[in-house]
Structure formats: C-alpha cells, structure tokens
DOKOL-693017 format. One line per 8 residues: number of its first residue (from 1); for each residue x, y, z of C-alpha. Coordinates in steps of 0.5 Angstrom, whole numbers, plus 500, padded with zeros to 3 digits. Example, Ala and Ser with C-alpha at 12.3 -4.5 7.8 and 13.67 -1.06 7.14 Angstrom:
<nodes>
1) 525 491 516 ~ 527 498 514
</nodes>
This chain:
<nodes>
1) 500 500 500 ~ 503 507 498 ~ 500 511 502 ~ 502 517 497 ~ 498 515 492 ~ 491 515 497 ~ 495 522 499 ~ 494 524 491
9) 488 522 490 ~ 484 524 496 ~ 487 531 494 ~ 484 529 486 ~ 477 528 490 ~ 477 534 494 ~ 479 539 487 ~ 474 534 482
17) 468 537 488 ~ 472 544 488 ~ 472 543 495 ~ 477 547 499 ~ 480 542 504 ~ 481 534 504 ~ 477 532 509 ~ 476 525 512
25) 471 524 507 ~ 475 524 501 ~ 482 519 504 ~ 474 514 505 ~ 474 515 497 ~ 480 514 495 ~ 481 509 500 ~ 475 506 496
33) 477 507 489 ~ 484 503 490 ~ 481 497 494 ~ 474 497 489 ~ 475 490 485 ~ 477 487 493 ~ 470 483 494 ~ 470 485 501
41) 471 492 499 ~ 466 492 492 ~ 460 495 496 ~ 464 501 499 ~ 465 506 492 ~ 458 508 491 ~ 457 510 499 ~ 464 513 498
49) 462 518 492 ~ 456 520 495 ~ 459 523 501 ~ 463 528 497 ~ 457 532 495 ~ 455 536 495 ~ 460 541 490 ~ 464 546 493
57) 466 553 489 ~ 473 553 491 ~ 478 554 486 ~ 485 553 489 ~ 488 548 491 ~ 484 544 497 ~ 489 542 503 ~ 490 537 508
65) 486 538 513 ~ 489 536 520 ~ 484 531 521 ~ 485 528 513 ~ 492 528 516 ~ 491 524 522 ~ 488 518 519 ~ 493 518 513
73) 498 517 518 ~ 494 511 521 ~ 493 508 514 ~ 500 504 514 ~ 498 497 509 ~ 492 494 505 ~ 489 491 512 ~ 489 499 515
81) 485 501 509 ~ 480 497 509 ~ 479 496 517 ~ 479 504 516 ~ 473 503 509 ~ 469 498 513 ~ 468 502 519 ~ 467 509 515
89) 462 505 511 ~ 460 499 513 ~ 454 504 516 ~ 452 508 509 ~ 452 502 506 ~ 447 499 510 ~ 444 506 511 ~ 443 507 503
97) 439 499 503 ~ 434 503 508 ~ 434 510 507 ~ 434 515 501 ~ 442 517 498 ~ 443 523 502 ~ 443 520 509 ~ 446 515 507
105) 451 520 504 ~ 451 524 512 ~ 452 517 515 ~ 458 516 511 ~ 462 522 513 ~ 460 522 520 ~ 463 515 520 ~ 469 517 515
113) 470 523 521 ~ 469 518 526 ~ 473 513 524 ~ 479 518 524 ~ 477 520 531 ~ 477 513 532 ~ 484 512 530 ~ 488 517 533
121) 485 516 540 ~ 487 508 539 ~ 494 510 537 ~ 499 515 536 ~ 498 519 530 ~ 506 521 530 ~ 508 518 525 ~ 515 515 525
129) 522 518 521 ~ 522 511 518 ~ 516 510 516 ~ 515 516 512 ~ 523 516 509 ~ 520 508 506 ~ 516 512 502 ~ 520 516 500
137) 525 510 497 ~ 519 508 494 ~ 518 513 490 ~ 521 511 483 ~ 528 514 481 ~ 530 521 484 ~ 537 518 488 ~ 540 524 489
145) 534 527 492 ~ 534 522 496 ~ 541 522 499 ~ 540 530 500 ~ 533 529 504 ~ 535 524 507 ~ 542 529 510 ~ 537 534 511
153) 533 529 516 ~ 539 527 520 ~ 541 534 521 ~ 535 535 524 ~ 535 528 529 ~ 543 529 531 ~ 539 537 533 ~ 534 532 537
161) 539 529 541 ~ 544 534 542 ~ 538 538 546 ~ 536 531 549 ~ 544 532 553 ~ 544 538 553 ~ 548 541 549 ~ 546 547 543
169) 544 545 537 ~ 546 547 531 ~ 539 549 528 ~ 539 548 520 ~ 534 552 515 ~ 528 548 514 ~ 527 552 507 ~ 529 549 501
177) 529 550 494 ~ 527 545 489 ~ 527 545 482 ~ 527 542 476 ~ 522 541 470 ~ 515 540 470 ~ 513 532 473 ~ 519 530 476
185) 516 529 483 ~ 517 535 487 ~ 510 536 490 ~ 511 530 492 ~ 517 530 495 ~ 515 537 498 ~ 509 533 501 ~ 514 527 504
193) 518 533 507 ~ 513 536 511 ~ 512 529 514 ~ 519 528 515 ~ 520 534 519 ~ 513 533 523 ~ 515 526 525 ~ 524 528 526
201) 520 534 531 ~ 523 539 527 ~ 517 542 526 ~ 509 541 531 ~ 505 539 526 ~ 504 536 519 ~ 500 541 515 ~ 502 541 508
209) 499 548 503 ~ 501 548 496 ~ 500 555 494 ~ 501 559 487 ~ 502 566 485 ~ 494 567 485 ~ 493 564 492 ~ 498 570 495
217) 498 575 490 ~ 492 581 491 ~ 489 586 486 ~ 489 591 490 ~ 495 596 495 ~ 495 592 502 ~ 491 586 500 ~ 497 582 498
225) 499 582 505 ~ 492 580 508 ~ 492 575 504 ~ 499 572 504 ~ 498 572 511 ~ 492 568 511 ~ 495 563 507 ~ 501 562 512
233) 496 561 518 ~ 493 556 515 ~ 499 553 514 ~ 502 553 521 ~ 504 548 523 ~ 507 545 517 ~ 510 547 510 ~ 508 552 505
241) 510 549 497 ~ 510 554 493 ~ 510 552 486 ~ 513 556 479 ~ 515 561 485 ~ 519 566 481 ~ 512 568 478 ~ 512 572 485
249) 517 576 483 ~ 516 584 481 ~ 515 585 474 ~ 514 593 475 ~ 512 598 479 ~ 504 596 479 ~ 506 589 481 ~ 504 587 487
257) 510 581 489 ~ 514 584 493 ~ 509 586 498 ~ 508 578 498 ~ 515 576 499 ~ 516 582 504 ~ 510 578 508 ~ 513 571 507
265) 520 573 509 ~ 518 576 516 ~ 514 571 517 ~ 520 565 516 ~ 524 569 521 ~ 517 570 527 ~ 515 563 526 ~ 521 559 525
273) 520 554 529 ~ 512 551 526 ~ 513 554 518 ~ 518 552 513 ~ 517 553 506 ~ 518 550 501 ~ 520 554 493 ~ 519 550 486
281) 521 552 479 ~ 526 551 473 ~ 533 552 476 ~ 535 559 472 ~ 528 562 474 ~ 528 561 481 ~ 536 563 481 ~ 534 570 479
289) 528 570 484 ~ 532 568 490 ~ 537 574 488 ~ 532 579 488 ~ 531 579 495 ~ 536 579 501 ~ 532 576 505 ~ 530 570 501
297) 538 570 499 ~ 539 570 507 ~ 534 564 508 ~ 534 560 503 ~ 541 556 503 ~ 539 549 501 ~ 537 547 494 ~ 535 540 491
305) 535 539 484 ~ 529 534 481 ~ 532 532 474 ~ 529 530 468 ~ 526 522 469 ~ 530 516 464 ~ 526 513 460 ~ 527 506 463
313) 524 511 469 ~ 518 512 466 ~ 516 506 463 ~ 517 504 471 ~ 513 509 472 ~ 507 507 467 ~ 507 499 469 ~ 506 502 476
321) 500 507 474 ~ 498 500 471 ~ 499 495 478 ~ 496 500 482 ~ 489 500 478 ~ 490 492 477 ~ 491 493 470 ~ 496 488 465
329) 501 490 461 ~ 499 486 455 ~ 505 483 449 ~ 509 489 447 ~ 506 494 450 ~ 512 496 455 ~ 516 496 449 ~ 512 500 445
337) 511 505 452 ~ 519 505 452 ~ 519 507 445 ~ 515 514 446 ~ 519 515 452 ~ 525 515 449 ~ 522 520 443 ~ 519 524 448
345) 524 524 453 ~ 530 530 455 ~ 525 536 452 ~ 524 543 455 ~ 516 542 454 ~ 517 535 457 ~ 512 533 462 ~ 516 527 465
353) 512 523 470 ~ 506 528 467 ~ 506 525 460 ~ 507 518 463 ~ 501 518 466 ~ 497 522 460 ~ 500 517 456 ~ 497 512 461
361) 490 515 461 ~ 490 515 453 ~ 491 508 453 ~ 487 507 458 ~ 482 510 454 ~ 483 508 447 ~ 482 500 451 ~ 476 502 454
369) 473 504 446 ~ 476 498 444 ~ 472 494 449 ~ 466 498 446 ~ 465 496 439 ~ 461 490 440 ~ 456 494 444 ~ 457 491 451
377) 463 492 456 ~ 466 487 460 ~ 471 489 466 ~ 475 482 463 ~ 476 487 457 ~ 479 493 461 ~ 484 489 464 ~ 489 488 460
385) 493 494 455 ~ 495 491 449 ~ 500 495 444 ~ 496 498 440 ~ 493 502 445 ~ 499 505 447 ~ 499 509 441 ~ 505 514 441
393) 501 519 435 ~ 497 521 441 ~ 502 525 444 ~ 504 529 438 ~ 512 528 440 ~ 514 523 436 ~ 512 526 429 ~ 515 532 431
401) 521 529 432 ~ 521 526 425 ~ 521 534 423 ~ 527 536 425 ~ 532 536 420 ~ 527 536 414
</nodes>
C-alpha cells in the first residue's frame, strides 16, 4: 500500500468537487477506489461517491485538513485501508438499503469522520521517520533527492538528540529549493518533507498547503499582505509548497509580488520553529527569484535539483500506474511505451511522469473503445493494455521528431 497514491488521490476528489480541504470524507473514497475490485470492498465505492456532495466552489488547490492527516497517518498496509473503509462505510452501505441516497451520504461522512476519531485515539498519529522515509524509497528514481532529503533529516535528528543531552543545537534552515521540469515528482517530495519534518520533530505539525501566485497575490494595495497571511496561518504547523515561485517575482512598479514576498520573508524569521517553506521552479528561473530578495538569499540555503526522468524510469512509472489500478500490460505494450519514452524523453516542454500518466490514460481510453465496439463492455475487457492501445500518435511527440531536419 502506497499511501502517497491515496494521499493524491484524495486530493484529485477533493479538487474534482471544488472543495477547499481534503477531508475524511475524500482519503474513504480514494481508499474506496484503490480496493474497489476487492470483493470484500465492492459495495463501499458508491457510498463513498455520494459522501462527496454536495460540490464546493473552491477554485484553488484543496489542502489536507488535520483530520485527513490523521487518518492517512494510520493507513500503514492494505489490512489498514480496508479495516478503515468497513468501519467508515459499512453503516452507509446499510443506510443506503434502508433510506434515501442523502442519509446515506451523511452516514458515511459522519463515519468517515469518526473513523479518523477512532483511530488517532486507539493509536498515536505521530508517524514515524522510517515509516515516512520507505515511501520516499519507493518513489521510482530520484536518487539523488533521496540522498539529500535523507541528509537534511539526519541534521534534524542529531539536533534532537543534542538537545536530549543538553548541548546547542545546530538549527538547520527547513526552507528548501526544488527545481527541475514540470513532472519529476517535486509536489510529491514537498508533501513526504512536511511528513518528515513532523515526524523527525522539526516541525509540531504536518499540514501540507501548496500555493500559486494567484492564492497570495491580490489586485489591490494592501490586500497582498492580507491574503498571503491567510495562507501561511492556514498552513501553520506545517509546510508552505509554492510551485513556479518565480511568478511571484515583481514584473514593474504596479505588481503587487514584493508585497507577498516581503510578508512571506517575515513570516519565515517570526515562526520558524511551526513554518517551513518550500519553492518550486526551473532552475534558471528560481535562480534569478531567489537573487532578488535579500532575505530570500539569506533563508533559502539548500537547494535539490529533480532532473529529468530516463525513459527506463517512465516506463517504471507507466507499469506502476497499470499495477496500481490491477490493470496488465499485454504483449508488446511495454516496449511500445519505452518507445514513446525515448522519443519524447529530455525536451524542454516534456511532462515527464505527467506525460507517462496522459500517456496511460490515452491508452486506457483507447482499451475501453475498443472494449466497446461490440456494443457490451466486459470488465475482462479493461484489464489488459494491448500495444495497439498505446498509440505514440496521441502525443504528437514522435512525428514532431520525425520533422527535425526536414
């Protein structure tokens, strides 16, 4: 059980019902949908679905609430998840045989909720360093960032024990910068970090707030601050991941960014000890964004570069995408992926484990027409990917290569 994957997908639900927190309600669904073909489990999806409505009108990016936190930390194998979905929905499930579809709906977010109740109360929710540092050596590639996160947390834990004896710690900076492309897991890494740092007792708490230049950035003179705040106390205890940070900086006189990064500088120095913070971007980019704020310079010391995945690493990622949805990979169908990877790899605009994963969804689609043509769809139908599924027109990459040089 890759509890990263319910982690995601939990977000996806929240963010597919514009709703501006993952709650209980959304890890019961994901949990739902990654156990659905388990005949134990079959009758849980539906329930599940329902508890979602109704749709919010959030158009950001949904965060972990505490309490969607606390019942991730308890997932920790397959037995986890799907003791957690009987006792979120077993009551639903009966509730929707008795009653109409919207008390069923409440009985299975009030269980959802209680069953996160339930477990931090029967065990401790602190997760554990080497519990959170196996999912980060599951994580396909990435071997460098894993040697350097890996650093940063043993810095943090000799800190720990330093102050146990009573000697002065040497405080590391928690604020870090990522960069690299598009799709070479940085959001996920970000998200492992503020797990890290909550469990090496760097940091009181967990939360985890990914922010753009939109969610801090106002219209108007002295609302920047305002909002930019609101996102930070939000986010306390925990980590602030702010992705393609060098939008924020200041493009004239009119723009608005200094204002945020001034308020974002301050609140790095007053609550250093419950706020880390996190920056994202292409390497040359967050280079000049970093330099053009002396405070940033002055907080931001460590940097891990995410570099381009190898196309053996994507086809890794592609067959996993398969495994995890108990989908095959039919005759020919891993080589003819490799065979996109290679084409496609290295590029500039290259999506990486983005691409891998639209690559899987095309396929998957192309398999579920093809399951269709007789008129009656089979699920023995959709569990293989043949070759011809994985079709390396769809992404446009391959032709375009073939143009070069013409």
């Amino acid at each position: 059980m890759n509890r990263t994957v319910i982690s995601d997908a939990a977000v996806s639900a929240a963010k597919a019902y514009s709703h501006a927190a993952v709650e209980p309600r959304h890890v019961v669904f994901a949990l739902a949908r990654q156990f659905r073909e388990r005949p134990e489990c079959a009758a849980f999806l539906e329930p599940a679905k329902r508890a979602l409505e109704p749709r919010g009108s959030s158009y950001g990016s949904p965060q972990l609430s505490e309490a969607a936190t606390a019942l991730l930390a308890t997932l920790k194998s397959d037995d986890d998840c799907i003791a957690a979905l009987r006792q979120a929905l077993q009551g639903g499930a009966e509730a929707d045989a008795g009653a109409g579809g919207a008390q069923a709906a409440d009985t299975a977010e009030q269980a959802a909720t209680r069953t996160q109740t339930d477990s931090a109360t029967a065990t401790s929710t602190r997760e554990t360093v080497a519990d959170v540092l196996a999912e980060l050596d599951a994580l396909i590639g990435l071997g460098a960032v894993k040697a350097q996160v890996r650093k940063i947390i043993a810095v943090v834990q000799a800190n720990t024990e330093r102050e146990k004896a009573g000697l002065k710690p040497v405080k590391p900076g928690l604020h870090l910068v990522f960069t690299g492309p598009p799709g070479t897991g940085k959001t996920t890494v970000a998200r492992l970090v503020a797990r890290l740092y909550a469990a090496a007792g760097a940091l009181p708490g967990s939360k985890f707030t990914e922010a753009t230049r939109a969610d801090l950035i106002a219209g108007y003179v002295g609302q920047t601050a305002i909002k930019t705040r609101e996102v930070i106390d939000r986010t306390r205890p925990g980590v602030l991941f702010i992705d393609e940070a060098y939008s924020l900086t200041p493009r004239g006189d009119v723009d608005f960014g200094h204002e945020a990064i001034a308020t974002l500088v301050k609140s790095m120095e007053d609550h250093r000890d419950t706020f880390a913070v996190i920056v994202a971007g292409y390497g040359e980019e967050m280079t000049q964004f970093i330099e053009s704020n002396p405070g940033l310079r002055s907080r931001f010391k460590t940097y891990i570069d995410f570099p381009d995945y190898s196309a053996e690493e994507l086809g890794e990622i592609f067959g996993r995408m398969a495994r995890d949805v108990r989908i095959t990979l039919g005759e020919g169908a891993r080589e003819k992926a490799a065979d996109v990877f290679a084409l496609a790899a290295g590029r500039r605009d290259f999506g990486n484990a983005r691409f891998a994963r639209s690559l899987f969804e095309q396929a998957y689609a192309r398999m579920a027409t093809r399951a269709a043509t007789d008129g009656a769809i089979t699920v023995d139908e959709l569990t293989t990917l043949l070759a011809e599924d994985i079709d390396d027109e769809l992404s446009g990459l391959a032709s375009e290569r073939r143009r070069i040089g013409f």
